[in-house]
TORVORO-467335 format. One line per 4 residues: number of its first residue (from 0); their letters; for each residue z, x negated, y of N, C-alpha, C, CB. Coordinates in pm, whole numbers, plus 50000, padded with zeros to 5 digits. Each point is the difference from the previous one (the first is absolute). Glycine has a CB too. Example, Ala and Ser with C-alpha at 12.3 -4.5 7.8 and 13.67 -1.06 7.14 Angstrom:
REM residues 2
0	AS	50780 48681 49431 50000 50089 50119 50000 49910 50120 50125 50189 49883; 49803 49846 50222 50006 49918 50119 50073 50077 50109 49785 49882 49937;
This chain:
REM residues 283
0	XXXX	06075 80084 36500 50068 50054 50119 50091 50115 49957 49806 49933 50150; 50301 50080 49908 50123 50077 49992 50033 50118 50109 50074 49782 49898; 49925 50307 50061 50076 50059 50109 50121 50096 49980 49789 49970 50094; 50307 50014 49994 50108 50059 49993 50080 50013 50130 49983 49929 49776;
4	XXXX	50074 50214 50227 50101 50050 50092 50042 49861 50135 50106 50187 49751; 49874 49809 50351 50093 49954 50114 50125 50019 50023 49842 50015 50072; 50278 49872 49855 50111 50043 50046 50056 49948 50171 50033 50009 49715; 50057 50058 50305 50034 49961 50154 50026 49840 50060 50109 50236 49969;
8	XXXX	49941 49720 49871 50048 49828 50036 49858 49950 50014 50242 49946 49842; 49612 50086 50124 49911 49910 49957 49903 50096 50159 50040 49908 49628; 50026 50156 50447 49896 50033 50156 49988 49860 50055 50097 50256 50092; 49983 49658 49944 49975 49915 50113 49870 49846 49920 50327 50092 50144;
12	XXXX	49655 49989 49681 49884 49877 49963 49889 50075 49985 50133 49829 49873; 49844 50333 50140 49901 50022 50039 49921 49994 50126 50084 50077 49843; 50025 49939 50234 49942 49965 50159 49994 49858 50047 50098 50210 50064; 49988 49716 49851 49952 49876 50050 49842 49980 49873 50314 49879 50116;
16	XXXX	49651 50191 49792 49884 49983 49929 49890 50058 50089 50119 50006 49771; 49908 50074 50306 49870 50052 50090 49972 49933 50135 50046 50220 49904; 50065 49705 50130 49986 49923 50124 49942 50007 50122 50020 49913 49855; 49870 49970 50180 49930 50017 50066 49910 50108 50016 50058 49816 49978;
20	XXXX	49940 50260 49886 49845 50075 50001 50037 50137 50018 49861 49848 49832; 50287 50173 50257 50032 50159 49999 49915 50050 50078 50222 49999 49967; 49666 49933 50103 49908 50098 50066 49934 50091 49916 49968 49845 50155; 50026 50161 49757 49881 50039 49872 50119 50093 49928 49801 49740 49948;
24	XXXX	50288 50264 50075 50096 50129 49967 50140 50035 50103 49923 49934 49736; 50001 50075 50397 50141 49984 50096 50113 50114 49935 49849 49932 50260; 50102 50200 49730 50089 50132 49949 50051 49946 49927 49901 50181 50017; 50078 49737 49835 50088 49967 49915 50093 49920 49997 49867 50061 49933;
28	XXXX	50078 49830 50212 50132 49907 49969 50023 50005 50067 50003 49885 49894; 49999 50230 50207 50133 50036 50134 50084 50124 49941 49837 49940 50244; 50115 50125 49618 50079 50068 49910 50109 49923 49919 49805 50138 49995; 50151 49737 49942 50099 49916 49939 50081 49977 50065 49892 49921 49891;
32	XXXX	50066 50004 50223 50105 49945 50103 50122 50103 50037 49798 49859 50103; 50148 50313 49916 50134 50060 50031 50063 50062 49866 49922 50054 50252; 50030 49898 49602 50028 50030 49916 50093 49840 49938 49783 50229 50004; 50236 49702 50063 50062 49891 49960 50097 49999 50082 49835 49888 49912;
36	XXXX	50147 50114 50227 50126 50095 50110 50136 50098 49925 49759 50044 50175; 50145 50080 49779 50060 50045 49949 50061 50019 49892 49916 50018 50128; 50047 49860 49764 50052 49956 49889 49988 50138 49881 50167 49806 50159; 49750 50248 49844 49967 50126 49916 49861 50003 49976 50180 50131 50092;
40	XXXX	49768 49900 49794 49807 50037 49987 50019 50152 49969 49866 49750 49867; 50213 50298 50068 49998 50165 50051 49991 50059 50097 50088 50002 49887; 49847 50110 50115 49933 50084 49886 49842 49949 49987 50166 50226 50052; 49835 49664 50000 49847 49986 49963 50020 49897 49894 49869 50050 50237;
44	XXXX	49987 49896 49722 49995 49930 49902 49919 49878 50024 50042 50195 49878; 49966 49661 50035 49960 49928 50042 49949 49914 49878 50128 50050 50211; 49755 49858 49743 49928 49924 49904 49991 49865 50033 49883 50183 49947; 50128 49731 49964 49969 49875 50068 49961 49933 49887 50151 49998 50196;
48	XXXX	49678 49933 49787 49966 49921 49846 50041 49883 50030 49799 50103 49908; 50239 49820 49982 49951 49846 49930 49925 49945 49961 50100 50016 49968; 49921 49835 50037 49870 49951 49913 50066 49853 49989 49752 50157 50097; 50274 49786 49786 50092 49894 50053 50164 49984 50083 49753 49970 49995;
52	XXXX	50232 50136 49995 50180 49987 50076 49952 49997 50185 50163 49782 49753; 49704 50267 50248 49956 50014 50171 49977 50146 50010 49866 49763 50047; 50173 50257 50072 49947 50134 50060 49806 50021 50050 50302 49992 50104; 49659 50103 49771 49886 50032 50049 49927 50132 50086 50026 49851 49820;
56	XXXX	50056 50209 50160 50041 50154 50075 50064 50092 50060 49938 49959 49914; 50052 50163 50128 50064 50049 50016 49989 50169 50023 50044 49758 50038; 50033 50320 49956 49903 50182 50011 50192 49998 50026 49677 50132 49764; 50275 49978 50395 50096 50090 50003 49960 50155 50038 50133 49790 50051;
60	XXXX	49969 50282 49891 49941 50118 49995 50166 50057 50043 49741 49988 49798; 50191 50098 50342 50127 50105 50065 50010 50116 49902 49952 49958 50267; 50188 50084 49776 50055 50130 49952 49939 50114 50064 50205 49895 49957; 49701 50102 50103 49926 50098 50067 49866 49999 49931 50126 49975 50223;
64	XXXX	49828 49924 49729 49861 49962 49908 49938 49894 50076 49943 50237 49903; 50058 49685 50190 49937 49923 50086 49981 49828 49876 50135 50166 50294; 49741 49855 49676 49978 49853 49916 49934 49878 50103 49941 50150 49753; 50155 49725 50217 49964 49885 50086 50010 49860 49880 50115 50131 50270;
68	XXXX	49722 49864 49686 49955 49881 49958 50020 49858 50040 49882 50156 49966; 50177 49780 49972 49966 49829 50075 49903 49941 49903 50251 49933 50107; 49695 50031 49833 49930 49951 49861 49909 49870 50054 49979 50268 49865; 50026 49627 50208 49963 49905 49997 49881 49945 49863 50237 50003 50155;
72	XXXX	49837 49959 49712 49959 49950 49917 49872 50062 50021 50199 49943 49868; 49746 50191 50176 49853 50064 49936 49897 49969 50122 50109 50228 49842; 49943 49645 50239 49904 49897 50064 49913 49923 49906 50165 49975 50171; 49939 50010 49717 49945 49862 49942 49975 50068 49834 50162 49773 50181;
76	XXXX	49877 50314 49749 49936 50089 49869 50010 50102 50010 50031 49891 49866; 49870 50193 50052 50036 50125 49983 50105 50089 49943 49827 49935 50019; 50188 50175 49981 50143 50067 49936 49953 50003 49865 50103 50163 50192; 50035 49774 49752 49968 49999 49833 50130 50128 49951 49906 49667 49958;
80	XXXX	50114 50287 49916 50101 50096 49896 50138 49962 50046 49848 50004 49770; 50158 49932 50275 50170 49990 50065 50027 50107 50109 50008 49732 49976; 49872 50271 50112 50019 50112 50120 49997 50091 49978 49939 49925 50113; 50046 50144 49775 49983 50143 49936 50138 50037 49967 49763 49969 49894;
84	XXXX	50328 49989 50106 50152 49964 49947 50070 50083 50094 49984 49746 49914; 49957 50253 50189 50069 50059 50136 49988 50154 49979 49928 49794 50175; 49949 50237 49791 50050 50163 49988 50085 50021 49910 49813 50081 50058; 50200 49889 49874 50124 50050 49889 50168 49951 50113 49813 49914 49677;
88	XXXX	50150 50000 50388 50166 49941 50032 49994 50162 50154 50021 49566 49936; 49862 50440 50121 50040 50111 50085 50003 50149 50026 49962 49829 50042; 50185 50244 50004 49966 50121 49978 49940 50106 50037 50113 49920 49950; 49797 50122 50025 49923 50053 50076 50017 50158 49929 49838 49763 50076;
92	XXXX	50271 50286 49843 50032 50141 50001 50104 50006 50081 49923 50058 49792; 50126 49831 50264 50108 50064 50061 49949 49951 50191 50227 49974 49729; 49674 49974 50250 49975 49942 50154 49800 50014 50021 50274 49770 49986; 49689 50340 50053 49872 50013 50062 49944 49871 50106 50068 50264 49973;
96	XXXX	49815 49702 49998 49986 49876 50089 49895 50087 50095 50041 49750 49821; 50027 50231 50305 49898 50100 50119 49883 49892 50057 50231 50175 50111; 49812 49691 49885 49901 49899 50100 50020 49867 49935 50028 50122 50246; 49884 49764 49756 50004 49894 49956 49930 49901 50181 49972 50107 49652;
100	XXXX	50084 49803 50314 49989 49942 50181 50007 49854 49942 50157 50196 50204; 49753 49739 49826 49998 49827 50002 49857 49988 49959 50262 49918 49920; 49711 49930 50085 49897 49911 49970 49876 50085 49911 50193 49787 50005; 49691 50229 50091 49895 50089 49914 50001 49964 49820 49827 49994 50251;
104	XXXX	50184 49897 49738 49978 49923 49891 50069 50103 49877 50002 49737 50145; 50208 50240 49939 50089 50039 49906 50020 50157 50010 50108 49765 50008; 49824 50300 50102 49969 50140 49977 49926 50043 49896 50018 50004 50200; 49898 49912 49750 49881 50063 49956 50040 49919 49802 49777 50012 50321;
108	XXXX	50321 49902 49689 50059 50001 49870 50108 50125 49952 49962 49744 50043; 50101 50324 50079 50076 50112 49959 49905 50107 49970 50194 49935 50133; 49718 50069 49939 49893 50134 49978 49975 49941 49835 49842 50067 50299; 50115 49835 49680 49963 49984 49867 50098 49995 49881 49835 49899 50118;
112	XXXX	50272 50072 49935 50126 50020 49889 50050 50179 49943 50104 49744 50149; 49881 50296 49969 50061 50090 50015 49888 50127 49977 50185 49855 50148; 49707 50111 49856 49859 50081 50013 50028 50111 50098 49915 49958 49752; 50104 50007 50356 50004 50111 50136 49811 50009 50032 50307 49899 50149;
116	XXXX	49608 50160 49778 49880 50037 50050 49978 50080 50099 49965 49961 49825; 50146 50158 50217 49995 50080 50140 50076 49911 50090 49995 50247 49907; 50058 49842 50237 50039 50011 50107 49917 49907 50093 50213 50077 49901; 49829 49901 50200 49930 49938 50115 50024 49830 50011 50033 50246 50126;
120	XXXX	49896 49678 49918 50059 49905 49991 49936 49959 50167 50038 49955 49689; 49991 49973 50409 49958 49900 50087 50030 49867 50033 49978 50171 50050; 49914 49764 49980 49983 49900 49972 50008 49898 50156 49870 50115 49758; 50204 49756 50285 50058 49970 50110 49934 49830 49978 50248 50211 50026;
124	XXXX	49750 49742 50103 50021 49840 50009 50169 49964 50030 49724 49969 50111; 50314 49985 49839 50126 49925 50017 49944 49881 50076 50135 50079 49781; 49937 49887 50322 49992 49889 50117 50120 49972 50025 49813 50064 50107; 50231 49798 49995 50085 49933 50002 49978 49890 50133 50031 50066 49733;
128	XXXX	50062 49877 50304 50001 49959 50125 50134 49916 50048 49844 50203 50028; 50134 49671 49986 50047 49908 50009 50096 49976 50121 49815 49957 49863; 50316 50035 50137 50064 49998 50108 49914 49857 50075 50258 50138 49891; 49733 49779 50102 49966 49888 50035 49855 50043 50141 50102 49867 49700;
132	XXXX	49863 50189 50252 49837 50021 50065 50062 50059 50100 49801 50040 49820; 50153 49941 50328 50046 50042 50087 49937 50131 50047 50069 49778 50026; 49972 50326 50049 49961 50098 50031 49922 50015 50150 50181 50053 49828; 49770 50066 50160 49885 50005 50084 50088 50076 50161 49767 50038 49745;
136	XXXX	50173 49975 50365 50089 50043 50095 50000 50133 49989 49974 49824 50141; 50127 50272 49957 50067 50115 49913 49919 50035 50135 50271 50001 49811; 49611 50122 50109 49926 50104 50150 50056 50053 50064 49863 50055 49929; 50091 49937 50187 50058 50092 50146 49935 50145 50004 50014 49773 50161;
140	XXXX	50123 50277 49805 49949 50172 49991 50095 50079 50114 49943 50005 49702; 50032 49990 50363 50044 50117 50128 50072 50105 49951 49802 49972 50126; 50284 50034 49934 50104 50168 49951 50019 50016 49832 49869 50166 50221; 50125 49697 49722 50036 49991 49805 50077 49884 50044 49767 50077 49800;
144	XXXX	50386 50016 50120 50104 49910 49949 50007 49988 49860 50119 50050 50183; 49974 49821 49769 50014 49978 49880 50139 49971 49999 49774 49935 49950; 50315 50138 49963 50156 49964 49942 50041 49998 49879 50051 50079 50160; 50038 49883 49787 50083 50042 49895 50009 50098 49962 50085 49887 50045;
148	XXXX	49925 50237 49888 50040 50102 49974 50152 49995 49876 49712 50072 50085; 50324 50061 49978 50196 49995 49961 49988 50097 49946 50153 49913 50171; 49927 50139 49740 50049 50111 49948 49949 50106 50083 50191 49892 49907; 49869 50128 50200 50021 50120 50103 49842 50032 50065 50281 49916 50073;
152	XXXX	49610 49975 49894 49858 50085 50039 49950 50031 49855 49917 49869 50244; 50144 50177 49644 49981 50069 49888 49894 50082 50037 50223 49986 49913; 49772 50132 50164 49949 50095 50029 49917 49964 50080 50148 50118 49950; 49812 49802 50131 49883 49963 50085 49891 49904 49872 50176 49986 50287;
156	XXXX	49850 50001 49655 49938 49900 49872 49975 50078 49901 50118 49805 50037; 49954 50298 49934 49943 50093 49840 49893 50034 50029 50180 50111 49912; 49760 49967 50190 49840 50003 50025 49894 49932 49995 50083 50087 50087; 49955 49814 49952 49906 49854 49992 49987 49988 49838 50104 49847 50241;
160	XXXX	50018 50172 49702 50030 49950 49822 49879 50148 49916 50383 49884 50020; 49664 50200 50048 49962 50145 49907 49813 49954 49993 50235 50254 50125; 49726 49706 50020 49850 49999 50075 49975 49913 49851 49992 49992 50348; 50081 49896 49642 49965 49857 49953 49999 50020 49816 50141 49851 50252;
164	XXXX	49962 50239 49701 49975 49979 49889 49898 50132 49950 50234 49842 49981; 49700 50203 50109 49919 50110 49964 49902 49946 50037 50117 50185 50011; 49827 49759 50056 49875 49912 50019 49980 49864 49894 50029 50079 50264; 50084 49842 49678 49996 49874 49945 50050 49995 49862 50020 49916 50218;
168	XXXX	50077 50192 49757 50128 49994 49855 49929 50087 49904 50261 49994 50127; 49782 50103 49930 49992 50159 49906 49809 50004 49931 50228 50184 50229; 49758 49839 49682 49904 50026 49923 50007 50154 50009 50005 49780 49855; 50095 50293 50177 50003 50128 50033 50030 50051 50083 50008 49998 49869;
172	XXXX	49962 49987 50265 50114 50030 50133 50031 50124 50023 49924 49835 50117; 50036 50238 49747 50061 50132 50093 50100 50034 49922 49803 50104 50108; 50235 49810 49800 50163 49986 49966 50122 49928 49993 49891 50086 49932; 50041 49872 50210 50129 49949 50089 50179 50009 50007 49791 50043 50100;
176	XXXX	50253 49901 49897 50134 50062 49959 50087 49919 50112 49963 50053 49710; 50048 50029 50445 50038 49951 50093 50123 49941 49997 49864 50130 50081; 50245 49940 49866 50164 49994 49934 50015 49813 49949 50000 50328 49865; 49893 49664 49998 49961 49859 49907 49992 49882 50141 49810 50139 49750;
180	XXXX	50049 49884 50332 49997 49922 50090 50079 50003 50101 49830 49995 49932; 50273 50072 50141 50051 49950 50108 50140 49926 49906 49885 50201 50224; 50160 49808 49621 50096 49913 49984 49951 49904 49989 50126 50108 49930; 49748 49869 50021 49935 49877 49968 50036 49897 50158 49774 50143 49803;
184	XXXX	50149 49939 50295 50021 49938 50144 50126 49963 50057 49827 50119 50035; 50271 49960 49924 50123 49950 50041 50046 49868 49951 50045 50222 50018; 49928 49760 49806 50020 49919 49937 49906 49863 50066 50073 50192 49802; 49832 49810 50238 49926 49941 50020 50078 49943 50170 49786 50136 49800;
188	XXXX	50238 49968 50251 50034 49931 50179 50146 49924 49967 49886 50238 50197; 50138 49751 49722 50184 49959 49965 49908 49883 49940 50236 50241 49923; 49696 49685 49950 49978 49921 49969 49898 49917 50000 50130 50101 49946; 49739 49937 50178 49888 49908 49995 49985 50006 50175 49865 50053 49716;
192	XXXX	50075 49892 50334 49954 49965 50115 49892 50113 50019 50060 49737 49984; 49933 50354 50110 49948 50090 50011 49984 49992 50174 50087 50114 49749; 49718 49853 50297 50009 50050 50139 49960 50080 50021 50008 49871 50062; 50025 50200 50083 49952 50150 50106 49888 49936 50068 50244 50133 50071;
196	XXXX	49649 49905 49914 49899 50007 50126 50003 50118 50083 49856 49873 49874; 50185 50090 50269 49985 50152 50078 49903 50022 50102 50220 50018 49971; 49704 50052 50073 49889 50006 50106 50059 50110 50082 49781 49923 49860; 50234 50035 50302 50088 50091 50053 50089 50041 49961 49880 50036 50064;
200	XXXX	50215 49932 49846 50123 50051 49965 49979 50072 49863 50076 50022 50249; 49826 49973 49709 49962 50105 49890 49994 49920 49860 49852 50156 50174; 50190 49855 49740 49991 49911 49854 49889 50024 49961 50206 50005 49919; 49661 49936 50071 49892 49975 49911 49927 49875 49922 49998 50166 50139;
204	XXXX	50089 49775 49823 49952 49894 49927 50162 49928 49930 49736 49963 50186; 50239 49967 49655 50142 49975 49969 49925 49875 49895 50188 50279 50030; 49881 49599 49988 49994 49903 49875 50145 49973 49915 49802 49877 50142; 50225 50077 49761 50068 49929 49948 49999 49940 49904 50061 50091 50094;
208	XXXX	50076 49898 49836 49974 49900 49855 50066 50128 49890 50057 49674 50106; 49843 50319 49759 50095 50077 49937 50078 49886 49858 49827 50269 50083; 50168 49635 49938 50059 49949 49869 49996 49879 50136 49907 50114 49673; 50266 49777 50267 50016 49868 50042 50066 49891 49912 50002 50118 50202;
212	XXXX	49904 49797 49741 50013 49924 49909 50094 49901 50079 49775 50055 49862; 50210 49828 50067 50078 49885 50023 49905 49903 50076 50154 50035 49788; 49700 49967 50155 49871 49906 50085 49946 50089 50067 49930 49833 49848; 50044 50307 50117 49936 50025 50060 50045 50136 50028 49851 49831 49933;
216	XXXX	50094 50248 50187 49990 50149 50013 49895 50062 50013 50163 49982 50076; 49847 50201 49854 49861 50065 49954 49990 50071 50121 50001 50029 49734; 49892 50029 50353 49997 50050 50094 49957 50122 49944 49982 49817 50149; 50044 50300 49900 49952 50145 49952 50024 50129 50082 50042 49900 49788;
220	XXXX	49835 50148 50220 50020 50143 50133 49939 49956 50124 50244 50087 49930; 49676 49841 50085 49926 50033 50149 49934 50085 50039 49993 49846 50000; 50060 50172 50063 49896 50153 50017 50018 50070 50182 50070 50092 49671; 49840 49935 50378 49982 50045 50108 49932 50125 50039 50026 49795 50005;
224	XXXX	50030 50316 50043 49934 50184 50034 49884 49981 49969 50111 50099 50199; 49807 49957 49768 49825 49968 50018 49951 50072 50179 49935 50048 49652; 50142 50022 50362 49992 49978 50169 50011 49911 50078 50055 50139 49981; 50028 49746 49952 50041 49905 50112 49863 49830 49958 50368 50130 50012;
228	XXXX	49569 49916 49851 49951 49892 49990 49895 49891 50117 50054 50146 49780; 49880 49790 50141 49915 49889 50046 50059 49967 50128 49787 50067 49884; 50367 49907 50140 50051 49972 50145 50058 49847 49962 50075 50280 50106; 49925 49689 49747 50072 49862 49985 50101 49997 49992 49891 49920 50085;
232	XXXX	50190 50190 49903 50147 49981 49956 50061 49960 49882 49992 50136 50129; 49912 49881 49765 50015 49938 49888 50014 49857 49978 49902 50180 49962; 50036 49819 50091 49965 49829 50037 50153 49922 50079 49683 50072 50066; 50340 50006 50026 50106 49949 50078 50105 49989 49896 49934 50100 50231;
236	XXXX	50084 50033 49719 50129 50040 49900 49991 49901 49895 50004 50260 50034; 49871 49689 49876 50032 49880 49935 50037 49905 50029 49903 50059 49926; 50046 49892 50208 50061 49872 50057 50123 49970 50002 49853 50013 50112; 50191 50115 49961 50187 49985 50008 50078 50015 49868 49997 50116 50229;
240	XXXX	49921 49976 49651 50043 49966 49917 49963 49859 49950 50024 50228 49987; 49939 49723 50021 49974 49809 49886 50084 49950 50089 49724 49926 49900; 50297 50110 50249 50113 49951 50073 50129 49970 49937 49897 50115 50157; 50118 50018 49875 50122 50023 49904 50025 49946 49839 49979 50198 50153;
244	XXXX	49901 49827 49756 50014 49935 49855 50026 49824 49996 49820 50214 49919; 50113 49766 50168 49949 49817 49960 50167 49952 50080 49616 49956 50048; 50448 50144 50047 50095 49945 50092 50150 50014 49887 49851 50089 50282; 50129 49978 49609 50064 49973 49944 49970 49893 49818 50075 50226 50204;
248	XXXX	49868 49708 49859 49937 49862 49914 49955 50097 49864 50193 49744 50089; 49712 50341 49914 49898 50045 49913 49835 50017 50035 50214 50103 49930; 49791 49847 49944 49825 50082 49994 49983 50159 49969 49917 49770 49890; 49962 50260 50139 49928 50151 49981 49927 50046 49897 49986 49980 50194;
252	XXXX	50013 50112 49743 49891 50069 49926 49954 50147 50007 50075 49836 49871; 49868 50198 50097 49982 50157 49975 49866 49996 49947 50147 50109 50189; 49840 50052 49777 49861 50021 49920 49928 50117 50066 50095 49919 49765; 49798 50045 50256 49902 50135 50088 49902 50047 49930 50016 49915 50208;
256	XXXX	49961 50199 49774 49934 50059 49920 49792 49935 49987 50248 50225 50069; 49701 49745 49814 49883 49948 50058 49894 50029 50029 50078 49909 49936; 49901 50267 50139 49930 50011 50098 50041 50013 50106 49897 50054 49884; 50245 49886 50161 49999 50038 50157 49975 49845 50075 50198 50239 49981;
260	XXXX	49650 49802 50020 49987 49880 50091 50025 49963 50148 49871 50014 49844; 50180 50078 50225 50086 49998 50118 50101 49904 50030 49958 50202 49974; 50148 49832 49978 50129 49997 49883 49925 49830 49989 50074 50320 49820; 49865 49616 50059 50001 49901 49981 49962 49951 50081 50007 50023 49842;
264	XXXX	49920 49989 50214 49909 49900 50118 50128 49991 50089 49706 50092 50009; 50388 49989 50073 50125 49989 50107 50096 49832 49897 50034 50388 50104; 49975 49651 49779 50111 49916 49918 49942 49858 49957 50105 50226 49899; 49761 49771 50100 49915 49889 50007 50004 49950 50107 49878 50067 49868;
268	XXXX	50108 49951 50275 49991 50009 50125 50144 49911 50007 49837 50248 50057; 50263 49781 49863 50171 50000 50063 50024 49877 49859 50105 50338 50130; 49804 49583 49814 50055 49914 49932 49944 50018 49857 50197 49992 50160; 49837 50140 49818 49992 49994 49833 49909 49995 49902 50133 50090 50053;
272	XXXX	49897 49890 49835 49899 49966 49896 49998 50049 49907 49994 49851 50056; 49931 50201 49854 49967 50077 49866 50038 49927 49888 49816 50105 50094; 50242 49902 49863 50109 49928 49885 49948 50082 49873 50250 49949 50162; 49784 50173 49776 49936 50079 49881 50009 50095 50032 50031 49904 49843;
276	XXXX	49901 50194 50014 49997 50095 49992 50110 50106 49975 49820 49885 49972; 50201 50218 50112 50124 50073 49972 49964 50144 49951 50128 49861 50179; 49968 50194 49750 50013 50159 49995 50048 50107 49924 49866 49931 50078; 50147 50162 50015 50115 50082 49937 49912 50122 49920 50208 49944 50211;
280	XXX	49842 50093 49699 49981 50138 49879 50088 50073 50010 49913 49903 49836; 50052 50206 50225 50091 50154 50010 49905 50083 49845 50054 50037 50373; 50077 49959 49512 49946 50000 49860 50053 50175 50041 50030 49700 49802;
């Protein structure tokens, strides 16, 4: 097995090499996809092995440090002396790796390549959900609406976001960096499907998608006040979201952390199924 640099002409045979199975790396190959858009892999960097003149891999790693594994083959052997090849091809004096995100499997070959013995790691079910399967009826909740959200409720939504990634993201929430997340959110209301749950007029509850593949889309951020809970709005808000996903001829995935058995039991409830193991390493 081979590995070497991703040039820009050879994006559209890695993504057609990951195919069907972009559930199992939606971030990465809704990264290719706008990295083949944009006909540039700078400033990030990109790997792709051989074996035979076939694609067996893949590692991309952002200009920010964000590492995203594809590694299939280590279904079927273990990592030998070819995969060791990779640290030497990546730079890591000039690029700190802050997080590693994909397939428990191929997380836990970077931890071993790389010997990351500290930082935090958590550990997720990746699930998935079939446009085909029909959906369940959308609950009747009195005085809770559900819409679209636009640009312009930016500010009715950063709260919901700040609540959400300090309860679900941050391994440190008390270094929050409000400025980071509301561009993130902007970026996010311009390019993913993002809904408002409102109760009386008031924003407490928000779903959407944060990555949209070609088969499928990743859902990410549900989250509802902890004042407003056990009312089922969550529930509603998924519905209209798979509404919305399956209405534009896709399937679903996302990954929930695996003790929130809440959380799974609602997404079990709504179709889905436990596919593998996921998770991210804040190194």
């Amino acid at each position: 097995m081979i590995w070497e640099s991703l040039q820009v002409k050879d994006l559209s045979k890695a993504i057609q090499f990951i195919g069907e199975m972009e559930w199992v790396c939606e971030h990465l190959f809704t990264r290719l996809l706008k990295k083949q858009k944009q006909k540039s892999i700078a400033p990030d960097h990109i790997w792709i092995s051989y074996e035979d003149g076939n694609p067996k891999g893949i590692l991309y790693l952002s200009n920010q440090g964000l590492l995203l594994p594809y590694l299939p083959f280590l279904d079927e052997k273990p990592i030998d002396s070819h995969f060791h090849q990779l640290k030497h091809m990546i730079p890591l004096k000039t690029i700190r790796i802050y997080s590693i995100v994909g397939k428990r499997l191929f997380v836990q070959a970077m931890e071993e390549l790389f010997q990351f013995k500290e930082g935090v790691y958590v550990d997720y079910h990746l699930m998935t959900r079939s446009k085909s399967e029909p959906l369940p009826p959308m609950p009747i909740r009195p005085c809770f609406q559900i819409r679209k959200a636009t640009i312009d409720d930016i500010e009715r939504i950063l709260p919901l976001q700040i609540l959400y990634e300090k309860e679900e993201v941050l391994i440190r929430p008390d270094l929050m960096d409000a400025e980071k997340t509301r561009k993130d959110l902007n970026l996010a209301l311009r390019e993913q499907i993002i809904l408002l749950g409102e109760f009386e007029g008031k924003a407490v509850a928000k779903a959407g998608t944060n990555a949209r593949g070609i088969l499928y889309h990743q859902i990410g951020g549900v989250f509802t006040d902890p004042n407003y809970r056990g009312r089922h709005f969550a529930r509603a808000l998924m519905i209209r979201l798979l509404h919305e996903i399956h209405g534009e001829g896709k399937n679903a995935c996302l990954f929930v952390k695996t003790h929130n058995r809440i959380a799974i039991h609602l997404y079990e409830e709504l179709g889905f199924q436990t596919r593998e193991a996921f998770r991210i390493h804040y190194v």
